[in-house]
LOKEFI-81844 format. One record per residue: chain; x, y, z of N, C-alpha, C, O in turn; residue in three letters. Coordinates in Angstrom, 3 decimals. Layout:
BEGIN
+-----+----------+----------+----------+----------+----------+----------+----------+----------+----------+----------+----------+----------+------+
: mol :     n_xx :     n_yy :     n_zz :    ca_xx :    ca_yy :    ca_zz :     c_xx :     c_yy :     c_zz :     o_xx :     o_yy :     o_zz : type :
+-----+----------+----------+----------+----------+----------+----------+----------+----------+----------+----------+----------+----------+------+
:   A :        X :        Y :        Z :        X :        Y :        Z :        X :        Y :        Z :        X :        Y :        Z :  ALA :
...
+-----+----------+----------+----------+----------+----------+----------+----------+----------+----------+----------+----------+----------+------+
//
This chain:
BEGIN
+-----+----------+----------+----------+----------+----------+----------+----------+----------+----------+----------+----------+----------+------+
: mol :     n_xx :     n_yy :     n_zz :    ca_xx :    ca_yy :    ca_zz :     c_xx :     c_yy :     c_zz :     o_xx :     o_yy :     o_zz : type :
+-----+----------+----------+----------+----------+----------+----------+----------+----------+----------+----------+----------+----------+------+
:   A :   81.630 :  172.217 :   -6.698 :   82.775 :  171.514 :   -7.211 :   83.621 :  171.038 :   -6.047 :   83.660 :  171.693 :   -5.005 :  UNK :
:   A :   84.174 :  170.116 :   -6.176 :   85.084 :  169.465 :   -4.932 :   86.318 :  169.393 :   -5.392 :   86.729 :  168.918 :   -6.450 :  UNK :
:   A :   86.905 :  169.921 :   -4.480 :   88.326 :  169.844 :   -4.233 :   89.213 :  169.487 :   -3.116 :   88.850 :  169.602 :   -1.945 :  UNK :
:   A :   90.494 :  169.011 :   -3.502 :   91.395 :  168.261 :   -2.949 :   92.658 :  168.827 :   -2.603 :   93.155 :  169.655 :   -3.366 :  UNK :
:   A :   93.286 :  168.468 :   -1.479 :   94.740 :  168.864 :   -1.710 :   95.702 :  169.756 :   -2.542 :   96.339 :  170.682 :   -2.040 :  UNK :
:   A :   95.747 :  169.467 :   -3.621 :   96.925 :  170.007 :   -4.445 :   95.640 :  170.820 :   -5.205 :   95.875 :  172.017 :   -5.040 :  UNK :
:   A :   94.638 :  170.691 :   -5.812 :   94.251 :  171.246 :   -6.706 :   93.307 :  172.271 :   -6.070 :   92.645 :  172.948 :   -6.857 :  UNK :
:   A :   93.141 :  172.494 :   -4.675 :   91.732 :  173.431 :   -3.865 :   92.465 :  175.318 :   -4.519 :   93.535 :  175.918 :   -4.417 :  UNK :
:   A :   91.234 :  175.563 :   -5.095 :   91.462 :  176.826 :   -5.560 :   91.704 :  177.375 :   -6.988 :   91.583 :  178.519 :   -7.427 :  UNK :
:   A :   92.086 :  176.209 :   -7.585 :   92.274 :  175.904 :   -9.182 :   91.374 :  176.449 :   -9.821 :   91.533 :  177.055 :  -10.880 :  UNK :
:   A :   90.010 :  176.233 :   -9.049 :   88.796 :  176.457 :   -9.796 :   88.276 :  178.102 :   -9.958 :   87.494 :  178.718 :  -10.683 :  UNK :
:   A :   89.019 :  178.350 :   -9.051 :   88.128 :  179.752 :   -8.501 :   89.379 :  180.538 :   -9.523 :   88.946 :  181.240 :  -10.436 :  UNK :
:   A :   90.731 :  180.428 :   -9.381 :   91.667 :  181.088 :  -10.139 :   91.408 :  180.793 :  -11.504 :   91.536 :  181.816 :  -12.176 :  UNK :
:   A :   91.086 :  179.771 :  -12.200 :   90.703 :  179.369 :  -13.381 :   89.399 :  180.502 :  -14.031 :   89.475 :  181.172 :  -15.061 :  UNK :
:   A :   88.148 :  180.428 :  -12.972 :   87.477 :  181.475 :  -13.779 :   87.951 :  182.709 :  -13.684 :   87.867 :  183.603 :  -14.527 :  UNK :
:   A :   88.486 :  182.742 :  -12.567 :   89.082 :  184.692 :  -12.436 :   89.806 :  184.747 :  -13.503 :   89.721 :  185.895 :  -13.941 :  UNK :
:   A :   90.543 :  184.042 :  -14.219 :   91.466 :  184.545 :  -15.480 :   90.533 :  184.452 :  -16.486 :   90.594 :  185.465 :  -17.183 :  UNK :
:   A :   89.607 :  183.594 :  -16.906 :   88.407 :  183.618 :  -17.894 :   87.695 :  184.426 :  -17.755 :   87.029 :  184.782 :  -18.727 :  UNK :
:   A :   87.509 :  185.135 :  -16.340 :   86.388 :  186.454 :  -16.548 :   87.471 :  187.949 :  -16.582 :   86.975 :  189.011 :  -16.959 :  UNK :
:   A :   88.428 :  187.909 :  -16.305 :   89.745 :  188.724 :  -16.442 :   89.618 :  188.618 :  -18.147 :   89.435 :  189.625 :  -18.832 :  UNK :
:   A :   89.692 :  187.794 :  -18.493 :   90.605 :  187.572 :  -20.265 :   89.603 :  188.413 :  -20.977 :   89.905 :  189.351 :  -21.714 :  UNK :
:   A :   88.309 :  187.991 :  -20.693 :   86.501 :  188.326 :  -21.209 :   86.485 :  189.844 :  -21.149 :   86.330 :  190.705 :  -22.015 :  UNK :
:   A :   86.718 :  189.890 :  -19.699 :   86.639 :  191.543 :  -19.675 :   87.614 :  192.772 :  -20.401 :   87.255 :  193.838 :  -20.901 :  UNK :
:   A :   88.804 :  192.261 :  -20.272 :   90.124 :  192.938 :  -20.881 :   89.570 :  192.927 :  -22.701 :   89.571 :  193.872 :  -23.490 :  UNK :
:   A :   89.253 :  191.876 :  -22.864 :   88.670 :  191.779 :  -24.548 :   87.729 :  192.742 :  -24.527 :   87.961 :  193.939 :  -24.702 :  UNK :
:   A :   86.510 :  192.186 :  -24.284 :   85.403 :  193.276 :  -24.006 :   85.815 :  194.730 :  -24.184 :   85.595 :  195.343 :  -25.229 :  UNK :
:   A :   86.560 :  195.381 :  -22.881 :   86.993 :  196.511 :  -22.889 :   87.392 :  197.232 :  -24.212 :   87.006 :  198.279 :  -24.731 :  UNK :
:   A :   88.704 :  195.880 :  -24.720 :   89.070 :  196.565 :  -26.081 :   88.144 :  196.845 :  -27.308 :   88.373 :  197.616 :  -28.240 :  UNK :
:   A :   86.996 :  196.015 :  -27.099 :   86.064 :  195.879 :  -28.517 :   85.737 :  197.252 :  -28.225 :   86.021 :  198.132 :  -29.037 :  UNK :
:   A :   85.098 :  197.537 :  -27.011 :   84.116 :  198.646 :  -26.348 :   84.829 :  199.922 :  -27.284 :   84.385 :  200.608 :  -28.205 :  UNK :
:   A :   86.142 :  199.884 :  -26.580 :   87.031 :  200.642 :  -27.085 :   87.339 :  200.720 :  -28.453 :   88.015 :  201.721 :  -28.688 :  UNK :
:   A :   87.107 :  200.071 :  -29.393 :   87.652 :  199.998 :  -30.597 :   86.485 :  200.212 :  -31.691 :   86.588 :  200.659 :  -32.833 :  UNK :
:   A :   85.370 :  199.770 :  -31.012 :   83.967 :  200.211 :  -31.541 :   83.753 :  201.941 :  -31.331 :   82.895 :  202.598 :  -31.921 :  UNK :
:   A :   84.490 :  202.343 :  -30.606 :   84.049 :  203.850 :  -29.970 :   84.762 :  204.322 :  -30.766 :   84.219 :  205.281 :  -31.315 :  UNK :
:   A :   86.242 :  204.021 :  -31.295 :   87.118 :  204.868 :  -32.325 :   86.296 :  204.701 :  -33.099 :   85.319 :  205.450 :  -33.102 :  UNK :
:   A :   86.395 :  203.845 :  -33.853 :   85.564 :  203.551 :  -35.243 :   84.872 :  204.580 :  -35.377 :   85.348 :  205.585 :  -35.904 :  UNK :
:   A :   83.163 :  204.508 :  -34.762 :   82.315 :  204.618 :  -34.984 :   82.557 :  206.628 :  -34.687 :   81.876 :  207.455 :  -35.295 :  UNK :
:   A :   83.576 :  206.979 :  -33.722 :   84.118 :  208.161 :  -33.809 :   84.718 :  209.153 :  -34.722 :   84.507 :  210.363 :  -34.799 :  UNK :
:   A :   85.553 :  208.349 :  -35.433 :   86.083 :  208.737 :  -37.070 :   85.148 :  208.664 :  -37.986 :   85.116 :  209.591 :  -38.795 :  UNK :
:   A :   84.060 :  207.472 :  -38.129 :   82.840 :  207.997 :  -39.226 :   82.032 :  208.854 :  -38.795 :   81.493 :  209.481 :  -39.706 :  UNK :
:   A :   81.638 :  209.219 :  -37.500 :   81.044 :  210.461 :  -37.158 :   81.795 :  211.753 :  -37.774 :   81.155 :  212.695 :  -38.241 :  UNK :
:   A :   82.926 :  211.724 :  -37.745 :   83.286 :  212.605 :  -38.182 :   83.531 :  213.231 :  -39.841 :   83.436 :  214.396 :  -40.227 :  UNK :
:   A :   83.875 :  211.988 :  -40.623 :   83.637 :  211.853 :  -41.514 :   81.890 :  211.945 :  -42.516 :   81.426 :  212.436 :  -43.545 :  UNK :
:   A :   81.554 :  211.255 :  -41.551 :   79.802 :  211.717 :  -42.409 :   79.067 :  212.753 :  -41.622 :   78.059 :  213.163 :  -42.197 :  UNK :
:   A :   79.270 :  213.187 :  -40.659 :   78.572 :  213.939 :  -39.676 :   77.185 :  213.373 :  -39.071 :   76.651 :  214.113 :  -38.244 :  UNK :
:   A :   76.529 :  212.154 :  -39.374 :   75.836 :  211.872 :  -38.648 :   75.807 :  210.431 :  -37.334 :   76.411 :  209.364 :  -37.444 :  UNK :
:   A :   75.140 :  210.758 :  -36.465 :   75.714 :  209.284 :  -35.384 :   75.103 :  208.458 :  -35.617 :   73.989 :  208.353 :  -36.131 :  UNK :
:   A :   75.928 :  207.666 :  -35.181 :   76.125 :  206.461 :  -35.626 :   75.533 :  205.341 :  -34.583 :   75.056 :  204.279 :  -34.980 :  UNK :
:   A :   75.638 :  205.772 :  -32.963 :   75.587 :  204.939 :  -32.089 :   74.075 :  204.076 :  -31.949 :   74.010 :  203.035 :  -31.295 :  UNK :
:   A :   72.927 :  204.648 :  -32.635 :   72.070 :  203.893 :  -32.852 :   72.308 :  202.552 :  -33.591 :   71.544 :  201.634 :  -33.293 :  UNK :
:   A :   73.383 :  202.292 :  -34.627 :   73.656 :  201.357 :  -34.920 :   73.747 :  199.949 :  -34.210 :   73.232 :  198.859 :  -34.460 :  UNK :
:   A :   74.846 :  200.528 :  -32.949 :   75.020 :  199.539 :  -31.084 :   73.781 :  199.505 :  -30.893 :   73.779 :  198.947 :  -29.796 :  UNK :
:   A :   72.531 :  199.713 :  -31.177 :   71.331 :  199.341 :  -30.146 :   70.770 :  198.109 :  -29.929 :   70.338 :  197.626 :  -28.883 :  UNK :
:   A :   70.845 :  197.502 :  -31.417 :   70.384 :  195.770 :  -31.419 :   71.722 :  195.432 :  -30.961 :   71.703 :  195.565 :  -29.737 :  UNK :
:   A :   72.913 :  195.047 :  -31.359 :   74.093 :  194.608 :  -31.058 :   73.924 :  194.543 :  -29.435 :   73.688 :  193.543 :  -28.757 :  UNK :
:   A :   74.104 :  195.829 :  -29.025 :   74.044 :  196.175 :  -27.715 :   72.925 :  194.860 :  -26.778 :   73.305 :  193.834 :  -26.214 :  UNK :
:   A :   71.988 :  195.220 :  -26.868 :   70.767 :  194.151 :  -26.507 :   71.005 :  193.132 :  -26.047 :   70.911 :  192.802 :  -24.865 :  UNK :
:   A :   71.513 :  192.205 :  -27.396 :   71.386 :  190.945 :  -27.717 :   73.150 :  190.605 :  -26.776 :   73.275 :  189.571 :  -26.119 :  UNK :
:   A :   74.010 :  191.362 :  -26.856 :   74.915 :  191.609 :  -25.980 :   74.133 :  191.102 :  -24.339 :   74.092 :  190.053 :  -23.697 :  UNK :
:   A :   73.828 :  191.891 :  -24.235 :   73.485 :  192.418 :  -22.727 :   72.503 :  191.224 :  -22.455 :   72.583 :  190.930 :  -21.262 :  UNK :
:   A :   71.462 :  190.300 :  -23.227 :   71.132 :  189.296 :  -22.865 :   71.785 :  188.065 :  -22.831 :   71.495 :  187.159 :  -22.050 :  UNK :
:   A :   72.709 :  188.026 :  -23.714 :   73.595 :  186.836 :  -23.387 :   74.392 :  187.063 :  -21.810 :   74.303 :  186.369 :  -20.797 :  UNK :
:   A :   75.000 :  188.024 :  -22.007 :   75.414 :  188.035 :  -20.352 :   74.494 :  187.677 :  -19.168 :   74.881 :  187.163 :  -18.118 :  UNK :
:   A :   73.144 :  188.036 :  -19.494 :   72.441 :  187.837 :  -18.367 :   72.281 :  186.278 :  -18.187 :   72.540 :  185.562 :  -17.219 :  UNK :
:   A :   71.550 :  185.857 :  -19.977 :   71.725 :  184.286 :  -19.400 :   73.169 :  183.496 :  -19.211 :   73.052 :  182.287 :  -19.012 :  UNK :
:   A :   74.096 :  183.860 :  -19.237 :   75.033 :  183.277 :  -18.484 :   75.307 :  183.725 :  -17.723 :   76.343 :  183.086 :  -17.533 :  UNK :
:   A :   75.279 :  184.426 :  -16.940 :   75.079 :  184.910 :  -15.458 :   74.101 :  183.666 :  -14.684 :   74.514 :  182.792 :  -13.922 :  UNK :
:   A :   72.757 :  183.885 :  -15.120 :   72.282 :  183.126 :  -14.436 :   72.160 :  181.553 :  -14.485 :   71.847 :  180.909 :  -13.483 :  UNK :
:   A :   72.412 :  181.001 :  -15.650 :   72.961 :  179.675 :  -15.317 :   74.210 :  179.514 :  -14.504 :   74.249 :  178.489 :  -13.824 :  UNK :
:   A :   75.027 :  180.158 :  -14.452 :   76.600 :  180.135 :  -13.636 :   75.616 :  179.684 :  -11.937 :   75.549 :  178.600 :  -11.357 :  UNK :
:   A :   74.919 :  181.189 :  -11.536 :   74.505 :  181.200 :  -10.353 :   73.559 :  180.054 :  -10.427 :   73.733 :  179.472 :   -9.357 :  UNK :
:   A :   72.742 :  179.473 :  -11.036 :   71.896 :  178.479 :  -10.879 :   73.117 :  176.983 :  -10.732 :   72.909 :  176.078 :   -9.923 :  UNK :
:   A :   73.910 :  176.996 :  -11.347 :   74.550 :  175.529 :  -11.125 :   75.279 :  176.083 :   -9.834 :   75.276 :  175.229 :   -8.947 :  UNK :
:   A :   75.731 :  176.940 :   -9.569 :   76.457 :  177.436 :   -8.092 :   75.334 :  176.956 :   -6.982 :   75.609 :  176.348 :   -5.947 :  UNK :
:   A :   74.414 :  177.231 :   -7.278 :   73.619 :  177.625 :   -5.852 :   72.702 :  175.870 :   -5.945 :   71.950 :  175.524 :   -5.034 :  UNK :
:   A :   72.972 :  174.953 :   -7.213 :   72.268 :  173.670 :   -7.013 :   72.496 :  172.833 :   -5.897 :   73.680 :  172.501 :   -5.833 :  UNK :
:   A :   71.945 :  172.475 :   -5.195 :   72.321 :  171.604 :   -4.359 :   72.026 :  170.179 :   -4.489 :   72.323 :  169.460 :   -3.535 :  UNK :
:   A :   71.269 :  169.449 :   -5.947 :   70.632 :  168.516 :   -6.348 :   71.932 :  168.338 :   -7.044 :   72.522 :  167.306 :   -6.723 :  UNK :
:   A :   72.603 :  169.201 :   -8.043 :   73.815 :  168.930 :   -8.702 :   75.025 :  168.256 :   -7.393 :   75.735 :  167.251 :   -7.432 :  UNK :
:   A :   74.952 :  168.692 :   -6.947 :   75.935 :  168.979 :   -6.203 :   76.199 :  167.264 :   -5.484 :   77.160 :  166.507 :   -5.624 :  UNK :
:   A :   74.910 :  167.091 :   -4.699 :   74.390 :  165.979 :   -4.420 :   75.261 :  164.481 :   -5.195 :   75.959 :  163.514 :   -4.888 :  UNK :
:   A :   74.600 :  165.169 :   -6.404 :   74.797 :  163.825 :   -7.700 :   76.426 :  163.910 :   -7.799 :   77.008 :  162.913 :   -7.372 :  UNK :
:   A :   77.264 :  165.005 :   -8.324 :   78.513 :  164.458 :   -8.279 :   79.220 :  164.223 :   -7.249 :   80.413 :  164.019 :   -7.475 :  UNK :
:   A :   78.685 :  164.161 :   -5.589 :   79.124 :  163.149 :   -4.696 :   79.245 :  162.204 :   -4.766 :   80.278 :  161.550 :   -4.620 :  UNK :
:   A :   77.740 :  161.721 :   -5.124 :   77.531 :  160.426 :   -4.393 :   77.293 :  159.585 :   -6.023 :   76.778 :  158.485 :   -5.818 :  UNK :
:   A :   77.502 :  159.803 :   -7.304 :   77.446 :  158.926 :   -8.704 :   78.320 :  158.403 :   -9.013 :   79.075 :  159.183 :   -9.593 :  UNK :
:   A :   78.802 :  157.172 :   -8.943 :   79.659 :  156.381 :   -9.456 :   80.465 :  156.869 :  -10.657 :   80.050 :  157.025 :  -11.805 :  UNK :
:   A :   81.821 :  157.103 :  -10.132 :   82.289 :  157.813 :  -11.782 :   83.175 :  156.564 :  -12.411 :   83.671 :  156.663 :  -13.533 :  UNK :
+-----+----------+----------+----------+----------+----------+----------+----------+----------+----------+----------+----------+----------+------+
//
């Protein structure tokens, strides 16, 4: 990404608050899934956390593929190329 004058750094502070906001959420679900699923343990006596296992998963692969598209458009240098030098 290219940057200028007034705006150099925008970008980098922009995702730090989007991966800040993500995580702070996250945390709370994490957290709020753990009460839950803590009080019906207690209530039925049996666990529950096998329930999180698909959830969990399908979780944990979305992060990965956006992880790695992030690092794949980071590390393009063909992208990078093109919004130099393309007529906008």
């Amino acid at each position: 990404m290219q940057e200028t004058g007034k705006t150099k750094g925008w970008f980098t502070f922009g995702i730090a608050l989007i991966v800040l906001g993500g995580a702070i959420y996250a945390l709370g679900t994490v957290l709020g899934l753990f009460v839950l699923f803590q009080q019906s343990e207690d209530l039925v006596g049996a666990p529950f956390w096998a329930v999180l296992l698909i959830p969990g998963l399908v979780g944990m692969g979305f992060l990965v593929l956006l992880a790695k598209v992030i690092v794949d458009r980071l590390n393009n240098a063909e992208d990078d190329h093109y919004s130099k030098t393309v007529d906008k």
